[in-house]
N, CA, C and O atoms as CSV, one atom per row, in Angstrom:
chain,resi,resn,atom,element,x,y,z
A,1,UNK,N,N,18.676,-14.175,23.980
A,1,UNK,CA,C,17.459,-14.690,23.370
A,1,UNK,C,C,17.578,-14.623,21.847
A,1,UNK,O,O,17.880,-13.576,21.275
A,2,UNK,N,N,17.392,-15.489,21.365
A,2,UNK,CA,C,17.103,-15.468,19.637
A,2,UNK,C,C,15.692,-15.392,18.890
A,2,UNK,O,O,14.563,-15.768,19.203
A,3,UNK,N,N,16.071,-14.937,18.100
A,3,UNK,CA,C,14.477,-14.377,17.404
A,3,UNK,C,C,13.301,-15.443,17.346
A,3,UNK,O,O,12.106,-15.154,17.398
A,4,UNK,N,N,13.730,-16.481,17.252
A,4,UNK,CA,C,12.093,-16.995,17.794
A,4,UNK,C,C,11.775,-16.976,19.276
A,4,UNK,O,O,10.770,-17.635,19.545
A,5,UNK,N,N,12.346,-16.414,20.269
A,5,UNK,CA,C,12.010,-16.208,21.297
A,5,UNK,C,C,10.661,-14.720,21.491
A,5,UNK,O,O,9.759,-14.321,22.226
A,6,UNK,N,N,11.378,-14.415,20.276
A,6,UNK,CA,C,10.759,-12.808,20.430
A,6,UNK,C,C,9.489,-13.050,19.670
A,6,UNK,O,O,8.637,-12.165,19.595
A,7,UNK,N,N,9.361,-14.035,19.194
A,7,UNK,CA,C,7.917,-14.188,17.927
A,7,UNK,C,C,6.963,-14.804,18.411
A,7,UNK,O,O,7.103,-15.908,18.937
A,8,UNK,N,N,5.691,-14.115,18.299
A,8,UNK,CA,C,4.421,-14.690,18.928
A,8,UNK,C,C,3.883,-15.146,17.479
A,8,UNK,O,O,3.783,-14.266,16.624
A,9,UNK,N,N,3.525,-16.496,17.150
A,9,UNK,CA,C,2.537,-17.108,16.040
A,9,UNK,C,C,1.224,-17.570,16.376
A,9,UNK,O,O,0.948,-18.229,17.379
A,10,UNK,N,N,0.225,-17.092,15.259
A,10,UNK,CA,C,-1.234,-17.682,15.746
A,10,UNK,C,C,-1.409,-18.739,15.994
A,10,UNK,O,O,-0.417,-19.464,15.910
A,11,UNK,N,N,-2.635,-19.333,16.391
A,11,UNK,CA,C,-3.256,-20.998,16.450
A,11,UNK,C,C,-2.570,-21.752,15.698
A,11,UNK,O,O,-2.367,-22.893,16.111
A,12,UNK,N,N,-2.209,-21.493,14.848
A,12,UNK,CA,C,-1.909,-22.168,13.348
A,12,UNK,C,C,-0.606,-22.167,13.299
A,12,UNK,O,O,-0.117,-22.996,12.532
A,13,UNK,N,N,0.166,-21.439,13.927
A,13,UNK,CA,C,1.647,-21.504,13.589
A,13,UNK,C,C,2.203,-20.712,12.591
A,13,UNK,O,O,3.055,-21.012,11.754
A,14,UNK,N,N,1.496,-19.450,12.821
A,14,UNK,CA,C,2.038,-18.491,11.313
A,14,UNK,C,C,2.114,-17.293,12.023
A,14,UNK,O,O,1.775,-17.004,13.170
A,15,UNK,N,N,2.637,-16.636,11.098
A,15,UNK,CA,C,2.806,-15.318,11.452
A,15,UNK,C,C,2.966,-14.164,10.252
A,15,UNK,O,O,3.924,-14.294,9.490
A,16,UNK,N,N,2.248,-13.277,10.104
A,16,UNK,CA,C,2.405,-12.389,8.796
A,16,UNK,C,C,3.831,-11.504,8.848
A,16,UNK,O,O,4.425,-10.938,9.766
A,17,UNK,N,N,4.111,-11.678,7.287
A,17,UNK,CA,C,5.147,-11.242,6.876
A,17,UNK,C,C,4.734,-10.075,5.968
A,17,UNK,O,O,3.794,-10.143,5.177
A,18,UNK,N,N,5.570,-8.928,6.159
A,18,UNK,CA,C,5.103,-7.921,5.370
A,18,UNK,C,C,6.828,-7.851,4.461
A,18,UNK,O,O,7.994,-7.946,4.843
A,19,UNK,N,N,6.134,-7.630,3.096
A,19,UNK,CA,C,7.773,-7.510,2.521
A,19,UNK,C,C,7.711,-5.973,1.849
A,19,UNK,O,O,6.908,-5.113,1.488
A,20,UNK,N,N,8.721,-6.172,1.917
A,20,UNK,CA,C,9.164,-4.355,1.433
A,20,UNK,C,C,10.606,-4.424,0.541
A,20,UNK,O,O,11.627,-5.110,0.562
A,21,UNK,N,N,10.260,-3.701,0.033
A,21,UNK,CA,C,11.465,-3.340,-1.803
A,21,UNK,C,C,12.481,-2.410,-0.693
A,21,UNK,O,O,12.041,-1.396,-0.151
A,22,UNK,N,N,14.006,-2.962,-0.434
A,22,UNK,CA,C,14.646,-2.209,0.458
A,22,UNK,C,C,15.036,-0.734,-0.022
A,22,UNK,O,O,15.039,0.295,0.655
A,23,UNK,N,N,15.357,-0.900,-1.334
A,23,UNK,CA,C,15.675,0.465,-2.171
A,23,UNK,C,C,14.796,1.679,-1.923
A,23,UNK,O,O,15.027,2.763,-1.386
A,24,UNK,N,N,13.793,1.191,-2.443
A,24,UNK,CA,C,12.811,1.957,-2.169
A,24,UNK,C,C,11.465,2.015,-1.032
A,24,UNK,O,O,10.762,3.025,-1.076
A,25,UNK,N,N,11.283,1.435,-0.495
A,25,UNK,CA,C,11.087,1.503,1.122
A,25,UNK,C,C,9.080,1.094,0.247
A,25,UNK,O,O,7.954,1.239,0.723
A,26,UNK,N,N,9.598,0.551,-1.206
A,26,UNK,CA,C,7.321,0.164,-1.524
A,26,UNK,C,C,7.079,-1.027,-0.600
A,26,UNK,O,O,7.928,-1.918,-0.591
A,27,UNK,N,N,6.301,-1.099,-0.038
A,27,UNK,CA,C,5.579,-2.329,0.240
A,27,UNK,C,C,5.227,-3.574,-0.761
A,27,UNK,O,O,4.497,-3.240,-1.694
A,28,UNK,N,N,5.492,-4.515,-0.744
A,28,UNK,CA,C,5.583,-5.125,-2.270
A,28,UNK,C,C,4.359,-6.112,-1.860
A,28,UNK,O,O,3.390,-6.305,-2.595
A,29,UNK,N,N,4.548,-6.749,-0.500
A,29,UNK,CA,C,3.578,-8.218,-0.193
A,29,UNK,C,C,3.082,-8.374,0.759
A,29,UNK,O,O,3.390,-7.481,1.549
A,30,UNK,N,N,2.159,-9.363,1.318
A,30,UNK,CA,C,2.537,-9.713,2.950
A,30,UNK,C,C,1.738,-11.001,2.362
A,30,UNK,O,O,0.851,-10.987,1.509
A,31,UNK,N,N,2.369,-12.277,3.147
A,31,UNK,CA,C,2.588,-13.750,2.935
A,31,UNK,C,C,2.527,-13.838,4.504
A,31,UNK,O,O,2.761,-12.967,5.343
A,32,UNK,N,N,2.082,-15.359,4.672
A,32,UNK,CA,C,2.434,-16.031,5.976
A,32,UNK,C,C,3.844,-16.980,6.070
A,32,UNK,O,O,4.479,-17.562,5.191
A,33,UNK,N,N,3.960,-16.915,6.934
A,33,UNK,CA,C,4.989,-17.692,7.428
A,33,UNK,C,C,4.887,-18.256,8.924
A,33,UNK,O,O,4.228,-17.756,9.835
A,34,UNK,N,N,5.974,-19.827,8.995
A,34,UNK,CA,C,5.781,-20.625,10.196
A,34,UNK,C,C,7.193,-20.455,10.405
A,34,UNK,O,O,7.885,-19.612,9.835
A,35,UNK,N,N,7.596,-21.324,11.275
A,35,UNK,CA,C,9.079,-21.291,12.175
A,35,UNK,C,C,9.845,-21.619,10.995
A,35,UNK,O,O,10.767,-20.839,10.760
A,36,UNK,N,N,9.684,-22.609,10.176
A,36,UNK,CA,C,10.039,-23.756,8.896
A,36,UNK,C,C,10.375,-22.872,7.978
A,36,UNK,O,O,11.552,-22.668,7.681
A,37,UNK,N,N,9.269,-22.187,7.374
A,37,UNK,CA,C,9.873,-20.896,6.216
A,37,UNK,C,C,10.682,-20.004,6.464
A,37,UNK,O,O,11.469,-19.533,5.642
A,38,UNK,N,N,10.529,-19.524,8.156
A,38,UNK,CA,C,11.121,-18.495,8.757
A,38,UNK,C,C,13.034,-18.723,8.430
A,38,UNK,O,O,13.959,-17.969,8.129
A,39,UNK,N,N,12.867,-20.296,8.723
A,39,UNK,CA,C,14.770,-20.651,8.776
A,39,UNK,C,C,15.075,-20.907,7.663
A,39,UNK,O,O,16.277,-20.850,7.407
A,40,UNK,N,N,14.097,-21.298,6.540
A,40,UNK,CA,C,14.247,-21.373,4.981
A,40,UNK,C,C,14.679,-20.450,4.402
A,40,UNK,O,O,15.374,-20.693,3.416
A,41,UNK,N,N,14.460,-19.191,4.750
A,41,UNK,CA,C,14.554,-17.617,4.096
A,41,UNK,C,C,15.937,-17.224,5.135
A,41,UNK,O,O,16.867,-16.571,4.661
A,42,UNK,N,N,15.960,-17.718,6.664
A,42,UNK,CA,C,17.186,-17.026,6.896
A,42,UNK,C,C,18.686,-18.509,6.229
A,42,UNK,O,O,19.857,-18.273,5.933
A,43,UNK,N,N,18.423,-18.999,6.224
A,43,UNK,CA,C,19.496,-20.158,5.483
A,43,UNK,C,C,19.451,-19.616,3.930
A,43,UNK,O,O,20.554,-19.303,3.483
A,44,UNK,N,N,18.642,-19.505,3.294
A,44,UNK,CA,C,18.856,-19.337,1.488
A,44,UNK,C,C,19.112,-18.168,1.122
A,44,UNK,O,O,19.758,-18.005,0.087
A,45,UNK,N,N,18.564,-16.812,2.061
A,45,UNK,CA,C,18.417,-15.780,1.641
A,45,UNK,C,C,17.820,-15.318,0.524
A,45,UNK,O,O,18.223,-14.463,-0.265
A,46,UNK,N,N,16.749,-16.001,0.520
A,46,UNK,CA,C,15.380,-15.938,-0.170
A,46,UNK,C,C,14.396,-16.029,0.437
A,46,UNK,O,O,14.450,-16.571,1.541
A,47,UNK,N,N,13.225,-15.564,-0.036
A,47,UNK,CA,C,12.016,-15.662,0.849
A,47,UNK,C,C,11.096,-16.986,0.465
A,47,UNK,O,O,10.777,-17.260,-0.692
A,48,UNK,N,N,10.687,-17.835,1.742
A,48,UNK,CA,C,10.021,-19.059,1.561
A,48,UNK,C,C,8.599,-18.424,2.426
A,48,UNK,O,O,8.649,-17.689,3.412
A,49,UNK,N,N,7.382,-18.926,1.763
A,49,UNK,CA,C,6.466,-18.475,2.650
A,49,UNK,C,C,5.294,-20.050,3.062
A,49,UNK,O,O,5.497,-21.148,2.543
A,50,UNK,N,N,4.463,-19.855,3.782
A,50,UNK,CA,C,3.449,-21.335,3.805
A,50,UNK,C,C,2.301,-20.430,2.917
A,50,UNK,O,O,1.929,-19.258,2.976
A,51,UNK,N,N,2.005,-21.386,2.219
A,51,UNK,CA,C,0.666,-21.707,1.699
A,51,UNK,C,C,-0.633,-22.092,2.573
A,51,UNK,O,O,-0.720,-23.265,2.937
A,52,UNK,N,N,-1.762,-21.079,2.973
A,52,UNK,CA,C,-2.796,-21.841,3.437
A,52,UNK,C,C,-3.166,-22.403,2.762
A,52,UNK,O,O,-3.335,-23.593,3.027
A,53,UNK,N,N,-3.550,-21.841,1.361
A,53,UNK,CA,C,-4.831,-22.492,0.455
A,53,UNK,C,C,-4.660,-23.874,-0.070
A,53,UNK,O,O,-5.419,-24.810,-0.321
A,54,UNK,N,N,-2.904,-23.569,-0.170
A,54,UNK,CA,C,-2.309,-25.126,-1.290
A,54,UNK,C,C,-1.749,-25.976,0.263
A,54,UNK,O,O,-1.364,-27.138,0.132
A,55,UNK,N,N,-1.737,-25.439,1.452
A,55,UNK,CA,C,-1.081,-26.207,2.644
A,55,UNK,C,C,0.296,-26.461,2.491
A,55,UNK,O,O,0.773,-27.268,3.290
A,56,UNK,N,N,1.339,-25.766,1.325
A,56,UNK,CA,C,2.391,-26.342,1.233
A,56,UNK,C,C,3.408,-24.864,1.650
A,56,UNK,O,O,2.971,-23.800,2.086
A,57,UNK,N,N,5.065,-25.264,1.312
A,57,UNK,CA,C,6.044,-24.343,1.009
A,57,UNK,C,C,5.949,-23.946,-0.242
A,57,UNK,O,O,5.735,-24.655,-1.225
A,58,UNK,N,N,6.122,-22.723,-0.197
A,58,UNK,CA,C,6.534,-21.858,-1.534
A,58,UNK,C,C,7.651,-20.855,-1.706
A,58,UNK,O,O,7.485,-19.842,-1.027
A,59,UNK,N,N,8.706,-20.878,-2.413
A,59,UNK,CA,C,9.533,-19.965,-2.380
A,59,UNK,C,C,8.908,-19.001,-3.394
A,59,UNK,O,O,8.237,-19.475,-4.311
A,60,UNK,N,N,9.102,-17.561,-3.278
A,60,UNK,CA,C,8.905,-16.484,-4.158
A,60,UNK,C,C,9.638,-16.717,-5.311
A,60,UNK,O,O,10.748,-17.075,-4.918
A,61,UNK,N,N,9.617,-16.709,-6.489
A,61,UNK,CA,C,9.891,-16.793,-7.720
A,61,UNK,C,C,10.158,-18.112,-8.232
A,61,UNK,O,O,10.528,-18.356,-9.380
A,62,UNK,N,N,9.943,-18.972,-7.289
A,62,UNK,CA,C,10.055,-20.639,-7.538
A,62,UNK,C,C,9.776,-21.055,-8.995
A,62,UNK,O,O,10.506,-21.788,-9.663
A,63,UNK,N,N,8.190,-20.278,-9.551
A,63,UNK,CA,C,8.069,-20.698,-10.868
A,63,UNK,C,C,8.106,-19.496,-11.750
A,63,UNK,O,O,8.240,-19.691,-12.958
A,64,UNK,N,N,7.983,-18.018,-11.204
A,64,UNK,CA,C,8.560,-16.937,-12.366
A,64,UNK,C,C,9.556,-16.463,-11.971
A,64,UNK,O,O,9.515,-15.598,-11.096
A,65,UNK,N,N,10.166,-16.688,-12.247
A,65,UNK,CA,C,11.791,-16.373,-11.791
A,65,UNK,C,C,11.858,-14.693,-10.751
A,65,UNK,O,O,12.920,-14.135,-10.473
A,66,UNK,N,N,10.647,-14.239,-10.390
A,66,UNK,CA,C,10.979,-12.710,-9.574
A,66,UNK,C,C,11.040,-13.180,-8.156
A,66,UNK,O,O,10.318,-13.154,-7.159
A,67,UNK,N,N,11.998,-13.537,-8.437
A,67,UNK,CA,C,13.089,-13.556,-7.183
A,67,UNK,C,C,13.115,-12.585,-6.027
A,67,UNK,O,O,12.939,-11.403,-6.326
A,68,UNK,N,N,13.308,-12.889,-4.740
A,68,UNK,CA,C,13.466,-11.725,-3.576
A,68,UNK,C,C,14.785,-12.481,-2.624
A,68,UNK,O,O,15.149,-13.589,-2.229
A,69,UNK,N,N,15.153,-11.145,-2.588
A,69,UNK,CA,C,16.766,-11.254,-2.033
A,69,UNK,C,C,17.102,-10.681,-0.742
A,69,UNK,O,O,17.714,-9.653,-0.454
A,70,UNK,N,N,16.530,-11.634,0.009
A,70,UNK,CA,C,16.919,-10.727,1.773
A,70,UNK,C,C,17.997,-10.130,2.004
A,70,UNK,O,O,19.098,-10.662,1.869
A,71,UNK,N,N,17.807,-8.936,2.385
A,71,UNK,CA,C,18.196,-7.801,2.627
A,71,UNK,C,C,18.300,-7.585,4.549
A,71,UNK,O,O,19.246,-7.249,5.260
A,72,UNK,N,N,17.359,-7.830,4.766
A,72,UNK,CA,C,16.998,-7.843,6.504
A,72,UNK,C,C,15.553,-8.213,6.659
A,72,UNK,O,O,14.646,-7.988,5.857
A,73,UNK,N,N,15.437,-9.242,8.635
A,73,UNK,CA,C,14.533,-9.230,8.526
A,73,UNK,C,C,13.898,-8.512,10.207
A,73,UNK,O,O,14.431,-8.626,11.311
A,74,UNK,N,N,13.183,-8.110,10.002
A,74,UNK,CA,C,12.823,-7.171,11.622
A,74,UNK,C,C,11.603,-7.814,12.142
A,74,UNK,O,O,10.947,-8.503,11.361
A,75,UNK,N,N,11.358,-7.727,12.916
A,75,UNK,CA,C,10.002,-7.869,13.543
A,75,UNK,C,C,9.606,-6.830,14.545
A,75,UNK,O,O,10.458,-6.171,15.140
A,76,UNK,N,N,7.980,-6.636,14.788
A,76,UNK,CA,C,7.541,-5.390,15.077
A,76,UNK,C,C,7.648,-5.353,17.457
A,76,UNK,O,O,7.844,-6.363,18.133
A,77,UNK,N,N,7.466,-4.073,17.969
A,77,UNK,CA,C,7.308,-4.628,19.262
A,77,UNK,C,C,6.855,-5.413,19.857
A,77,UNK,O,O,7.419,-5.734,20.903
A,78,UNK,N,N,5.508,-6.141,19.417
A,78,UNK,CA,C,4.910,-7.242,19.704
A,78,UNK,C,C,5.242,-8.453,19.065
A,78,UNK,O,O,4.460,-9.398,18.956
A,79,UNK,N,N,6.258,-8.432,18.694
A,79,UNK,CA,C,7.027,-9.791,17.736
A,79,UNK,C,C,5.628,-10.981,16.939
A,79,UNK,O,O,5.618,-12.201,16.770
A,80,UNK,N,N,4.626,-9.918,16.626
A,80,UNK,CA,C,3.553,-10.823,16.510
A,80,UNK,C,C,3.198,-10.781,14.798
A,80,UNK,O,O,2.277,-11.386,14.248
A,81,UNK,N,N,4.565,-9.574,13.924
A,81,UNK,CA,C,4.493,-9.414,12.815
A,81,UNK,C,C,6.112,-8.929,12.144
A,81,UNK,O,O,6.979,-8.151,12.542
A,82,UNK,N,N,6.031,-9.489,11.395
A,82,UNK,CA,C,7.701,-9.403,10.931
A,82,UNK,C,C,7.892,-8.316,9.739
A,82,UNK,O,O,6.855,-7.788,9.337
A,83,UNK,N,N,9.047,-7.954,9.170
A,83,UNK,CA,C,9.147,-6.659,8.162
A,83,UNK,C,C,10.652,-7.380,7.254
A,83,UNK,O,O,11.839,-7.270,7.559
A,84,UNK,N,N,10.031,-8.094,6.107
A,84,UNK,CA,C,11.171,-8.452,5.641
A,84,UNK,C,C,11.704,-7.750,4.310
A,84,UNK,O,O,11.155,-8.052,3.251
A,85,UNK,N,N,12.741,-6.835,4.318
A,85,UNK,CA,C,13.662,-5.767,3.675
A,85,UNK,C,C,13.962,-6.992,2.461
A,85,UNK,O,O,14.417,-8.106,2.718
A,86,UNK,N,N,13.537,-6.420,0.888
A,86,UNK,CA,C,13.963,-7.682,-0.110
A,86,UNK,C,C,14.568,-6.598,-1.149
A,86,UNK,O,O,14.338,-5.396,-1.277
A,87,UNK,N,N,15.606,-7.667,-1.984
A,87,UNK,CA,C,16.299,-7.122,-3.031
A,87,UNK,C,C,15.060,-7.527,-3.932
A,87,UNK,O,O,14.907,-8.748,-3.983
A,88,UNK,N,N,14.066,-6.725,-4.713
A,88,UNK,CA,C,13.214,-8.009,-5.472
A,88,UNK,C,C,13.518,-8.016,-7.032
A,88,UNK,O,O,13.995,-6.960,-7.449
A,89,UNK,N,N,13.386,-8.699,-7.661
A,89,UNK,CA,C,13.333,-9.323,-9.102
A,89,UNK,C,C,12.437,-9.003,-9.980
A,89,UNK,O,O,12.067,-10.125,-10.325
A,90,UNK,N,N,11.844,-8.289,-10.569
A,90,UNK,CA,C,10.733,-8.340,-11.821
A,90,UNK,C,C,9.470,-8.447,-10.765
A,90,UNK,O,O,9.878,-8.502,-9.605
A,91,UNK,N,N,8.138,-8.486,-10.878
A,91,UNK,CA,C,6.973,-8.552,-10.119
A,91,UNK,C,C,6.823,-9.286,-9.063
A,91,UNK,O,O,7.142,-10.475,-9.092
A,92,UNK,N,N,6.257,-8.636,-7.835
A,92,UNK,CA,C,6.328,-9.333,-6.747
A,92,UNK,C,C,4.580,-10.077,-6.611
A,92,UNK,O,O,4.431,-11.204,-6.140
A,93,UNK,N,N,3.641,-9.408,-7.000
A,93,UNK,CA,C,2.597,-9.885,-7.182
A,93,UNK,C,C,2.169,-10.959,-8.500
A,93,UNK,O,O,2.559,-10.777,-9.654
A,94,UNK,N,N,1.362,-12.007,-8.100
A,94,UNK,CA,C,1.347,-12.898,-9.069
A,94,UNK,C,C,0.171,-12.550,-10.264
A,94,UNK,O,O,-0.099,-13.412,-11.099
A,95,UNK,N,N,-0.518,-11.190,-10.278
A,95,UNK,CA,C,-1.060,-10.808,-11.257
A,95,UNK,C,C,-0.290,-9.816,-12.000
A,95,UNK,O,O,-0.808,-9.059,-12.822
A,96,UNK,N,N,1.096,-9.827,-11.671
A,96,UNK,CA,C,2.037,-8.628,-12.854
A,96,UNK,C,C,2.224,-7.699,-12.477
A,96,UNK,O,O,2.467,-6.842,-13.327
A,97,UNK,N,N,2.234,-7.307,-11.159
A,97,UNK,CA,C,2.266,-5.861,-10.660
A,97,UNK,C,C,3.973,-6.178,-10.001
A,97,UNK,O,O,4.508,-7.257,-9.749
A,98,UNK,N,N,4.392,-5.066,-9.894
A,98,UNK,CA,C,5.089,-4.888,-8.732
A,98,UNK,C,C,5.158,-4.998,-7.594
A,98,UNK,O,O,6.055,-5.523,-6.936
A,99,UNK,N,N,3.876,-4.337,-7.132
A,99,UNK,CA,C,3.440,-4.683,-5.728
A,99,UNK,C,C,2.207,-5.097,-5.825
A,99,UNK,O,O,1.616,-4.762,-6.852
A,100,UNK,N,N,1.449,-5.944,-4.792
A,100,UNK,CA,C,0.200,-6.534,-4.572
A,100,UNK,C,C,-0.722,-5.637,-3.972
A,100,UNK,O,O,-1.888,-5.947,-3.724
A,101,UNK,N,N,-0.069,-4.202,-3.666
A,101,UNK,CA,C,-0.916,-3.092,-3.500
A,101,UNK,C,C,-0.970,-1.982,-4.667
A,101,UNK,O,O,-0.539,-0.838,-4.520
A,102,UNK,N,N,-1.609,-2.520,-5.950
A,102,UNK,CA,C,-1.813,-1.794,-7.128
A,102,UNK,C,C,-3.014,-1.383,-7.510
A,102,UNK,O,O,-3.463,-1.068,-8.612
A,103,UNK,N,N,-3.640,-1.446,-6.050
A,103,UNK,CA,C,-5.359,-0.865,-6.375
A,103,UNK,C,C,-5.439,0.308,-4.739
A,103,UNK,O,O,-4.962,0.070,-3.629
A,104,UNK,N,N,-6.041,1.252,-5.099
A,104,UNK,CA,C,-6.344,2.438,-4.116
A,104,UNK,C,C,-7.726,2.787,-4.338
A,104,UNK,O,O,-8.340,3.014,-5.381
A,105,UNK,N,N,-8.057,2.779,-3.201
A,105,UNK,CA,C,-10.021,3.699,-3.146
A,105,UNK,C,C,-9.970,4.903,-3.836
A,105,UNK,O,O,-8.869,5.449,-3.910
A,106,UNK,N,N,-11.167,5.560,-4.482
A,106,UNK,CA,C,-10.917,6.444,-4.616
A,106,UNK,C,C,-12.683,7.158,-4.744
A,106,UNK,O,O,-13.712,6.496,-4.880
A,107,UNK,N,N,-12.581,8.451,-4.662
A,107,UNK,CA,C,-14.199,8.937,-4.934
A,107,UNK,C,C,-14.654,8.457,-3.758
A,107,UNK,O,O,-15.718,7.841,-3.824
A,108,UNK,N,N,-13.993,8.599,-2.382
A,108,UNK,CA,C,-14.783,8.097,-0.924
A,108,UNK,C,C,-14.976,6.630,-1.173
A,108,UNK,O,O,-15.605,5.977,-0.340
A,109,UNK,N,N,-14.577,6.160,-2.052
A,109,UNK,CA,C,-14.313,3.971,-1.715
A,109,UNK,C,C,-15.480,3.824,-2.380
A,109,UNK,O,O,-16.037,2.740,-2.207
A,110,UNK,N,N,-16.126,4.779,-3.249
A,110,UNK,CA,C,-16.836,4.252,-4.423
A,110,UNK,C,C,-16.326,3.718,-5.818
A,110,UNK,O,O,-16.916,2.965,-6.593
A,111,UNK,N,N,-15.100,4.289,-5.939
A,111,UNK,CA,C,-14.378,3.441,-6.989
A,111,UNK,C,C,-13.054,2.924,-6.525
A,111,UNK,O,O,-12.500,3.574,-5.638
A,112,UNK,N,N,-12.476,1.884,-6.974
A,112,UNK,CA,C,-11.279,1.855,-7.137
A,112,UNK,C,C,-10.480,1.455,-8.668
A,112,UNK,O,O,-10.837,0.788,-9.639
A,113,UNK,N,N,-8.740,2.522,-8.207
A,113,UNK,CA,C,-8.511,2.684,-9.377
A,113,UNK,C,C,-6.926,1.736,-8.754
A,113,UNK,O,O,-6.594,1.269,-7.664
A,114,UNK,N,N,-6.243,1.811,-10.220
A,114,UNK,CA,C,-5.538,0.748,-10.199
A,114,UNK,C,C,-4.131,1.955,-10.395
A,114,UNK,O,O,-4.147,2.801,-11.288
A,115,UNK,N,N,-3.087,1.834,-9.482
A,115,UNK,CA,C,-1.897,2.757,-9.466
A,115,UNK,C,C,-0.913,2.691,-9.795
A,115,UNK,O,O,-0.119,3.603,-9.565
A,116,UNK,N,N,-0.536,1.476,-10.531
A,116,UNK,CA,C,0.391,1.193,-11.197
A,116,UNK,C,C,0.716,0.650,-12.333
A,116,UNK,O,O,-0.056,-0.309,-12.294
A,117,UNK,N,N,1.398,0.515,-13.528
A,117,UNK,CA,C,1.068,-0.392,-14.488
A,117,UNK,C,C,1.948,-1.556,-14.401
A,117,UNK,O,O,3.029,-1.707,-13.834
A,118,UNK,N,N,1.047,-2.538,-15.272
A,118,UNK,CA,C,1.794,-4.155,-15.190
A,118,UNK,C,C,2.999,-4.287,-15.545
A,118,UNK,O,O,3.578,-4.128,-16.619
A,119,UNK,N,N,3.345,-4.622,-14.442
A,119,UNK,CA,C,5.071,-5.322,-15.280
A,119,UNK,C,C,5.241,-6.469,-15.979
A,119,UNK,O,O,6.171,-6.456,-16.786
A,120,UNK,N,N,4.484,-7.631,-15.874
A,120,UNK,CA,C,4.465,-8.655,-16.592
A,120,UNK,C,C,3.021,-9.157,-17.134
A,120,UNK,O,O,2.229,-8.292,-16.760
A,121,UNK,N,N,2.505,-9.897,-17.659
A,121,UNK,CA,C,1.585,-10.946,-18.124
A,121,UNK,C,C,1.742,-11.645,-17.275
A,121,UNK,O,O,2.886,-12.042,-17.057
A,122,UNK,N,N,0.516,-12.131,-16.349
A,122,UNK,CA,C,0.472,-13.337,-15.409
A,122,UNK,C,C,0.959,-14.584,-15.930
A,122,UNK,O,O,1.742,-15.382,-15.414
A,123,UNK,N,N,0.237,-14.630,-17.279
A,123,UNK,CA,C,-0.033,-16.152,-17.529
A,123,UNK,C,C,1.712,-16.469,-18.172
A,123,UNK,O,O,2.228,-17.571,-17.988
A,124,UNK,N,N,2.417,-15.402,-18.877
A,124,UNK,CA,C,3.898,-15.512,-19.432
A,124,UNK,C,C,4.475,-16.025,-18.026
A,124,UNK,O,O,4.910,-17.147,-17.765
A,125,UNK,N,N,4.387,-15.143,-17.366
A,125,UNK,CA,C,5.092,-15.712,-15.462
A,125,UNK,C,C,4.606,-16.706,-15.196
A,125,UNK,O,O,5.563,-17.457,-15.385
A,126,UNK,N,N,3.434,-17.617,-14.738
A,126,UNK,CA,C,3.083,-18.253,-14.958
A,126,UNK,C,C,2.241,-19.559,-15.207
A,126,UNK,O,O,2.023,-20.591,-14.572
A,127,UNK,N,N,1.904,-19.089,-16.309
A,127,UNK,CA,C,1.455,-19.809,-17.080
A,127,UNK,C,C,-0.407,-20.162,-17.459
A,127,UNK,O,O,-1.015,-20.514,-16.448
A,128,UNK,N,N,-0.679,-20.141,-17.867
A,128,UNK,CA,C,-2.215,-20.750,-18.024
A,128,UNK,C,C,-2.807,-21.716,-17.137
A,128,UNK,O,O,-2.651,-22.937,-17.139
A,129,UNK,N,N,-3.689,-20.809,-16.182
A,129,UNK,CA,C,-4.696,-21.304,-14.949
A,129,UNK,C,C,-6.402,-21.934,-15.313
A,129,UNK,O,O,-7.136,-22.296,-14.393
């Protein structure tokens, strides 16, 4: 059996991707993906993800160059969520962070504080929205 045998995708034809910094085992993202991105990322060895909002393909660093460099990709017992191991490039989040988990509850989830500092300027990466 080959790995799309093992993958259950929603209504929609997606399936969440969780990415992770292989070095260091951070959680950097989680993106969707369809069968299409799935063979995009295992052919380039880069990560391609779908766009709901824009409906299109997107490769990770397509327009700021922070690049992600497959490393491995796993999926969980219920093949209904995948774990993709990345070499990554400069910020994986498109507001300058490293990771897209740079905010934590805190004070019982009356505040939240922010846990990391920026690695880039959004708008330098890019560009003016």
């Amino acid at each position: 059996m080959g790995l799309f045998d093992h993958l259950k995708f929603n209504r929609d034809g997606l399936i969440p991707a969780i990415i992770q910094e292989q070095r260091t085992g951070r959680v950097l993202m989680m993106a969707w993906m369809n069968r299409a991105s799935i063979e995009k990322t295992l052919e380039t060895g880069r990560t391609w993800f779908w766009s709901r909002s824009r409906q299109k393909y997107w490769m990770k660093g397509e327009s700021s160059g922070h690049v992600q460099v497959v490393k491995d990709v796993a999926f969980d017992c219920d093949g209904d969520t995948l774990l993709i191991r990345v070499e990554q490039t400069g910020a994986a989040c498109h507001e300058g962070y490293l990771s897209c988990f740079f905010r934590s509850a805190a004070a019982g989830g009356a505040e939240v504080r922010v846990t990391e500092a920026r690695q880039v300027d959004p708008e330098q990466a890019y560009g003016k929205k």
